[in-house]
SEMARBA-985280 format. One record per atom (N, C-alpha, C): x, y, z. Coordinates in steps of 0.1 Angstrom, whole numbers, padded with zeros to 4 digits, always signed. Atoms other than C-alpha are relative to their C-alpha. Layout:
// residues N
XYZ ...
END
This chain:
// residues 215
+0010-0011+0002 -0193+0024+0039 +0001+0005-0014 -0002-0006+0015 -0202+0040+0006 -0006+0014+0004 +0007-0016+0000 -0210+0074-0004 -0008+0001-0002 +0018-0006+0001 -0241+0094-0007 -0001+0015+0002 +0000-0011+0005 -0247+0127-0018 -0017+0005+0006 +0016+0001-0003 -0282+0147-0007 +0001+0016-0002 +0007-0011+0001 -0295+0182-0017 -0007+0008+0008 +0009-0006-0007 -0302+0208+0007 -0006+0012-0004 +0006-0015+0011 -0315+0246+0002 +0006+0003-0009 -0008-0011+0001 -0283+0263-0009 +0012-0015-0008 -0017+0006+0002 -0256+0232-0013 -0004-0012+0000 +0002+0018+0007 -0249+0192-0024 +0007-0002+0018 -0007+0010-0009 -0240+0172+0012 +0002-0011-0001 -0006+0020-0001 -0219+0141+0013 +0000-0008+0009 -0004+0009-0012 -0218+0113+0036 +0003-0012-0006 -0005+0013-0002 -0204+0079+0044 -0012-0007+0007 +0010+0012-0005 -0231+0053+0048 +0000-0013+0000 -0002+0015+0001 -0234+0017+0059 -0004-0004-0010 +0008+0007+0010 -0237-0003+0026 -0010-0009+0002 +0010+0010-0005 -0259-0029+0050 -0010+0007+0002 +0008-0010-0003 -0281-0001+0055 -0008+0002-0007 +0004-0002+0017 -0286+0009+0017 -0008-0015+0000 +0005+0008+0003 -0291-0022+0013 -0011-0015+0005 +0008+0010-0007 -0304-0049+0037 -0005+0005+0010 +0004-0007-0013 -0311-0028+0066 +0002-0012+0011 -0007+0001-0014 -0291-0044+0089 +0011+0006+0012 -0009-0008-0008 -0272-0023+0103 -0012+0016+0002 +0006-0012-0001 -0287+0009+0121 +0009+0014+0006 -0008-0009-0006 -0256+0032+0120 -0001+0015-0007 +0001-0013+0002 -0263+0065+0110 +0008+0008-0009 -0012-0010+0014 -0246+0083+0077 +0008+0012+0015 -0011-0015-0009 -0214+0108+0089 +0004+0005-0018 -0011-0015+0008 -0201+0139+0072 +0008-0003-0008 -0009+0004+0011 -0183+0130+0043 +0015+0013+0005 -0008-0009-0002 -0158+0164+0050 +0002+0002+0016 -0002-0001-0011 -0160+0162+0088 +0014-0015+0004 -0008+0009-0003 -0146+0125+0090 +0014+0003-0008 -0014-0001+0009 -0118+0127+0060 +0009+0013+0006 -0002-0009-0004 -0111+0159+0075 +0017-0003+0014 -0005+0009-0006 -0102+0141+0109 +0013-0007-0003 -0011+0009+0002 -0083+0116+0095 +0015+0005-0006 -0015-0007+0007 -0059+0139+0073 +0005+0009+0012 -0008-0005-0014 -0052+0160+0108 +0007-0012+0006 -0012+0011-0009 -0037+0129+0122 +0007-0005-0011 -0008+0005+0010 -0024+0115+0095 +0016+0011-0001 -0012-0008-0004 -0002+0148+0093 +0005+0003+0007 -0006-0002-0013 +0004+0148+0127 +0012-0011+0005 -0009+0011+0008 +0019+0113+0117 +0014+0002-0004 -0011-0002+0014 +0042+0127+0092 +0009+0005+0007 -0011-0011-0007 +0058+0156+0115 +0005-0009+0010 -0012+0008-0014 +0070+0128+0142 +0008-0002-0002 -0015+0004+0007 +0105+0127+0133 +0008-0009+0003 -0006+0013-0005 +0110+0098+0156 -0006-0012-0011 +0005+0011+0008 +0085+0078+0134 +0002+0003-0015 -0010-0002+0016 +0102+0092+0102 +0010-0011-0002 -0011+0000+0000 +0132+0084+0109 -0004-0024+0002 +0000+0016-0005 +0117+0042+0122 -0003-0003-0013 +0000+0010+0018 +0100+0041+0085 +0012-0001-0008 -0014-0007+0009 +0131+0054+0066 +0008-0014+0005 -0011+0009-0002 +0151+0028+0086 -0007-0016-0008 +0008+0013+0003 +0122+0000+0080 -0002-0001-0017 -0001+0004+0013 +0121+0005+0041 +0010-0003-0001 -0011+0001+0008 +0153+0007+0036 +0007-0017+0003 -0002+0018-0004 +0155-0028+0053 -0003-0010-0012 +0013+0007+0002 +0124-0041+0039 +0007-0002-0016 -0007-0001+0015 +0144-0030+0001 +0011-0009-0005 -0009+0007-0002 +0172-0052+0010 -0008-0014-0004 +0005+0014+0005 +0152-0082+0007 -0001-0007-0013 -0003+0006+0014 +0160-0103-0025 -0018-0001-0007 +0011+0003+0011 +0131-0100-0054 -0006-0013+0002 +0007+0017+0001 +0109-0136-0052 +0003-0006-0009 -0004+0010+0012 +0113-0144-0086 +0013-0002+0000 -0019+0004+0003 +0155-0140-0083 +0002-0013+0003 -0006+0015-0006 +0158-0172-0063 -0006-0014-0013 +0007+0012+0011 +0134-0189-0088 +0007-0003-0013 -0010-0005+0010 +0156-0177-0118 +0013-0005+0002 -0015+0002-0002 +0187-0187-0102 +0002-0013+0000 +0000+0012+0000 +0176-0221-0095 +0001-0005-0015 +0000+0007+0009 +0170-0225-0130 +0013+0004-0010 -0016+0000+0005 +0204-0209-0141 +0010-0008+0006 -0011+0006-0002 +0223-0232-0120 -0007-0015-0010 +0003+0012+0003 +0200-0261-0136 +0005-0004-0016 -0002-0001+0011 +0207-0250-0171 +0012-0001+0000 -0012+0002-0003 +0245-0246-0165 +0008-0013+0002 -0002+0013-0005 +0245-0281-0147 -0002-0011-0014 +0005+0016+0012 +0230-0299-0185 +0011+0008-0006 -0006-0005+0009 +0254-0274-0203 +0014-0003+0008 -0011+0004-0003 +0281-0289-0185 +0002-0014+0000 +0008+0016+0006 +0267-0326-0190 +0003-0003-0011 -0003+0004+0013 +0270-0323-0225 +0016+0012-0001 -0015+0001-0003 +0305-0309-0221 +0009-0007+0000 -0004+0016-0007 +0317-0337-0204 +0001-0012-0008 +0005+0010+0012 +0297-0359-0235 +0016+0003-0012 -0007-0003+0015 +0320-0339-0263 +0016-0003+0002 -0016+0002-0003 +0350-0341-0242 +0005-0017-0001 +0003+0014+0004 +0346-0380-0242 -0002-0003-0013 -0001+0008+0016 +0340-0380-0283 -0018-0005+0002 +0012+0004+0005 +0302-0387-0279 -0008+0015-0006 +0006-0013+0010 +0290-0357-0305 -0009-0004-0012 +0005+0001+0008 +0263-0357-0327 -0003+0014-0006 +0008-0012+0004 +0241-0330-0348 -0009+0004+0012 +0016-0004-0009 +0214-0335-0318 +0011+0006+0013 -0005-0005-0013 +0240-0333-0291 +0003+0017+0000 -0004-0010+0004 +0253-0298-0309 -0014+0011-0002 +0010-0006+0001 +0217-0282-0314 -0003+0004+0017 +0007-0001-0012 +0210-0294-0277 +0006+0013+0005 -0006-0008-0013 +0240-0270-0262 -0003+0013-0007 +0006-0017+0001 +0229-0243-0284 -0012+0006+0000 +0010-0004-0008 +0198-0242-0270 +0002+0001+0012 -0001-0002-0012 +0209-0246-0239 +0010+0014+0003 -0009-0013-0001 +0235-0219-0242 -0010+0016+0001 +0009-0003+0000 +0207-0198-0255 -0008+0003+0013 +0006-0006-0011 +0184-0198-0229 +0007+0000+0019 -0007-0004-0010 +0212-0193-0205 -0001+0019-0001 +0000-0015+0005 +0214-0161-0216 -0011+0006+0005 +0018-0010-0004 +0174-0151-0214 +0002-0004+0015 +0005+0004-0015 +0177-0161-0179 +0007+0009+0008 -0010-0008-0003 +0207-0141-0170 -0007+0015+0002 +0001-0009+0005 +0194-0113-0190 -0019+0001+0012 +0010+0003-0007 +0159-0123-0170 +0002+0009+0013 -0007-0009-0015 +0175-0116-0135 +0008+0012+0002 -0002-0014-0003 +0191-0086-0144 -0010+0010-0002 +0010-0012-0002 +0159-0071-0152 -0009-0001+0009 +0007+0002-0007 +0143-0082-0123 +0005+0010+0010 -0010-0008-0011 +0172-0063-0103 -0001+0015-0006 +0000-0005+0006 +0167-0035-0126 -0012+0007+0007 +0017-0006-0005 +0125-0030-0113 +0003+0009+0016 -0001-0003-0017 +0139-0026-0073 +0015+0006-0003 -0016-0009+0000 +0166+0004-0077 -0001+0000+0015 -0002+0003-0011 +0182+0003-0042 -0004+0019-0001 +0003-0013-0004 +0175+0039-0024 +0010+0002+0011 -0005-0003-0012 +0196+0051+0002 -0009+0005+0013 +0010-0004-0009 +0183+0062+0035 +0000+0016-0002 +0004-0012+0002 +0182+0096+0025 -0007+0002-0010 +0008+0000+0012 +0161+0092-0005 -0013-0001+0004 +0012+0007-0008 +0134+0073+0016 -0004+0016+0010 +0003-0012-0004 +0134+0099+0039 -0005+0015-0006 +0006-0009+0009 +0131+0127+0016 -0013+0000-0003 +0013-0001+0009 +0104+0111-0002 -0012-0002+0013 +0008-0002-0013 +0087+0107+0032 -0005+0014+0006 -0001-0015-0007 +0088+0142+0044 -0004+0007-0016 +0008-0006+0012 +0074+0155+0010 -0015-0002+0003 +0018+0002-0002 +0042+0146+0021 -0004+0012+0012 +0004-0009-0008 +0046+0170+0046 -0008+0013-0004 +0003-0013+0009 +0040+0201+0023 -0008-0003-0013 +0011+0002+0005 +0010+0184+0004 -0013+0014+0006 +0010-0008-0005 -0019+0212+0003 -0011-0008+0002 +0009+0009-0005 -0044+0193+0023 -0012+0007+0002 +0011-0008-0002 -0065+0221+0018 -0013-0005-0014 +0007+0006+0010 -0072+0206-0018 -0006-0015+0002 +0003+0019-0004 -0092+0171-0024 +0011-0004-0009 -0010+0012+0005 -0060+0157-0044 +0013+0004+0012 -0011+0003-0011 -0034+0166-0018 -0009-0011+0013 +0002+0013-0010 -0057+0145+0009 -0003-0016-0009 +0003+0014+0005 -0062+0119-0016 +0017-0008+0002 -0008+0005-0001 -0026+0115-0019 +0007-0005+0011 -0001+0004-0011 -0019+0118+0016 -0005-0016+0006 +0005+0012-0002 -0042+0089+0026 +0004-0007-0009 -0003+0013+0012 -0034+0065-0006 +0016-0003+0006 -0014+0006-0003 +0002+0068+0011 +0002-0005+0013 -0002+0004-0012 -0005+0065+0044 -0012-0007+0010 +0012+0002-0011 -0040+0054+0058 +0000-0014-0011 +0007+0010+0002 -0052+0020+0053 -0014-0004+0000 +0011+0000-0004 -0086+0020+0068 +0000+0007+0011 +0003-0010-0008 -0110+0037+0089 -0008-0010+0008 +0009+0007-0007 -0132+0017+0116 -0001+0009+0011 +0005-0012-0005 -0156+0040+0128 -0013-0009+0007 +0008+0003-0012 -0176+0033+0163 -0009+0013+0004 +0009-0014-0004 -0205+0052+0183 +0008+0010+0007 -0009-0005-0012 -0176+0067+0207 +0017+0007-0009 -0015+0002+0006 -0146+0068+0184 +0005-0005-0015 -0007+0009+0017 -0127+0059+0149 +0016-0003+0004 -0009+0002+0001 -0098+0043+0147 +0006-0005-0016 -0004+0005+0010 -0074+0045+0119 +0013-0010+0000 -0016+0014+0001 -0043+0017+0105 +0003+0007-0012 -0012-0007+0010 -0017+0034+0089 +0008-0014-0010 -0008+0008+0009 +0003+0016+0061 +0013-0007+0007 -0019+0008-0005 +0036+0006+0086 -0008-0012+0013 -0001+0005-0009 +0040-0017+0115 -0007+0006+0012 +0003-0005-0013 +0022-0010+0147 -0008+0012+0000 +0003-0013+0005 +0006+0020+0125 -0016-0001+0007 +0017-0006-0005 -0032+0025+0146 +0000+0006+0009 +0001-0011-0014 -0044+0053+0168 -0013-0001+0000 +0012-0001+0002 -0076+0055+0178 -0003+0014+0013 +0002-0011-0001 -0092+0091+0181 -0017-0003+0007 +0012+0003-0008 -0123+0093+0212 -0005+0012-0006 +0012-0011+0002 -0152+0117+0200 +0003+0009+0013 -0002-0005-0010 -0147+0131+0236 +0010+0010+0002 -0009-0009+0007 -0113+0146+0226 -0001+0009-0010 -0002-0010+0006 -0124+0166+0201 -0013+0009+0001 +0009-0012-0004 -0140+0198+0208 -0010-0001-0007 +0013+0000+0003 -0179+0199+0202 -0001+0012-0012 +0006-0008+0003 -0192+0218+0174 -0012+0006-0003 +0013+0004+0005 -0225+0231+0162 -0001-0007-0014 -0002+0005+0011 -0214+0219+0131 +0005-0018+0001 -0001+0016+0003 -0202+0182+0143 -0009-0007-0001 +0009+0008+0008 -0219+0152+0131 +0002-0011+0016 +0001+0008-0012 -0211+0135+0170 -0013-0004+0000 +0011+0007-0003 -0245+0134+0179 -0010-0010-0010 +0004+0008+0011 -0253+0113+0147 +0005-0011-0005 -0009+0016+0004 -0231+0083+0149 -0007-0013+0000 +0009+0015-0001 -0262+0059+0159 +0006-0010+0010 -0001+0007-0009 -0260+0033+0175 +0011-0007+0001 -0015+0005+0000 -0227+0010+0187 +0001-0008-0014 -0006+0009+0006 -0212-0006+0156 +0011+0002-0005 -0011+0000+0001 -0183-0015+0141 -0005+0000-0016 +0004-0002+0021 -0181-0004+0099 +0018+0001-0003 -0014-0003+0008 -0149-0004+0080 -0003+0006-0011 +0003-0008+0011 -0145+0024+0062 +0008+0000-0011 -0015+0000+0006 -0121+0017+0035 +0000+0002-0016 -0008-0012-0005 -0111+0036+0014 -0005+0013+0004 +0006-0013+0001 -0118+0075+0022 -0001+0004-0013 -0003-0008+0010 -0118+0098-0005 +0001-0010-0012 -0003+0009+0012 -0122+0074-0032 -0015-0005-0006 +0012+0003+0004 -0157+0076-0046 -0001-0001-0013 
END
């Protein structure tokens, strides 16, 4: 969906509209409430946050997930054992008496880029500081006391925790950033207002709304 802005007596209204709509008219799903939906979504989202069971499963699941060795390290390592392996080749040469100028240039290049490689993999270990599980945590539960009253506390909220929104005539469902992270919220459950945008959802389709708040 994209946004769209419209002018009424008094005030600017926003909505979320199908871009097939705007544009090819195939889709005949009906703009929503730019402030009604985002709205929505940051109530659960921090309803999310306060579960201390599902704190406590991310907290354990990053701190896992952190453990995992860097991609490039293994690539890097292969090529420090490969470098090591000729710098012990011509070793072997000098110890035997076969020495030249060329053989003596080779190992100090090879020596050399032993070094940048070394120095390579320690800065690779350097980007991924380990965290403890209390650090993770913390920085998890800071999101709790975001003012979500502002638009940059719900931006940040979502940019840390919503993925997408897939919004039906009946219902939206969001996908959280973790494992197993979707709930999906029935129009039915939430109290009618004269102010909701329910009766304007149109007809059944499926839109992915992705991202919120990011126009």
């Amino acid at each position: 969906m994209v946004g769209e802005s419209g002018m009424g007596t008094s005030r600017v209204y926003r909505y979320y509209k199908c871009a097939n709509t705007k544009k090819v008219h195939i889709c005949d799903k009906k703009a929503v409430r730019k402030d009604w939906i985002e709205d929505l979504v940051v109530e659960k989202a921090m309803k999310v946050l306060h579960d201390d069971k599902l704190v406590e499963y991310l907290t354990e699941r990053i701190y896992v997930l952190q453990g995992e060795e860097n991609p490039r390290i293994p690539h890097l390592k292969g090529q420090l054992a490969d470098t090591e392996k000729r710098i012990e080749n011509l070793m072997n040469a000098i110890e035997q008496g076969i020495i030249t100028d060329t053989t003596k240039d080779r190992l100090a290049q090879l020596e050399s880029k032993k070094k940048e490689i070394e120095i390579a993999i320690l800065q690779e270990k350097i980007k991924k500081p380990f965290l403890t599980k209390e650090q993770i945590q913390f920085g998890i539960e800071r999101f709790r006391n975001l003012d979500i009253t502002t638009l940059e506390g719900k931006r940040r909220l979502i940019d840390g925790f919503v993925n997408s929104i897939y919004l039906y005539d009946d219902k939206f469902t969001i996908t959280f950033n973790f494992k197993d992270g979707t709930q999906t919220v029935f129009f039915s459950e939430i109290e009618a207002t004269k102010n909701s945008d329910i009766k304007s959802l149109g007809a059944p389709k499926t839109i992915k709304v992705e991202p919120l708040i990011r126009q």
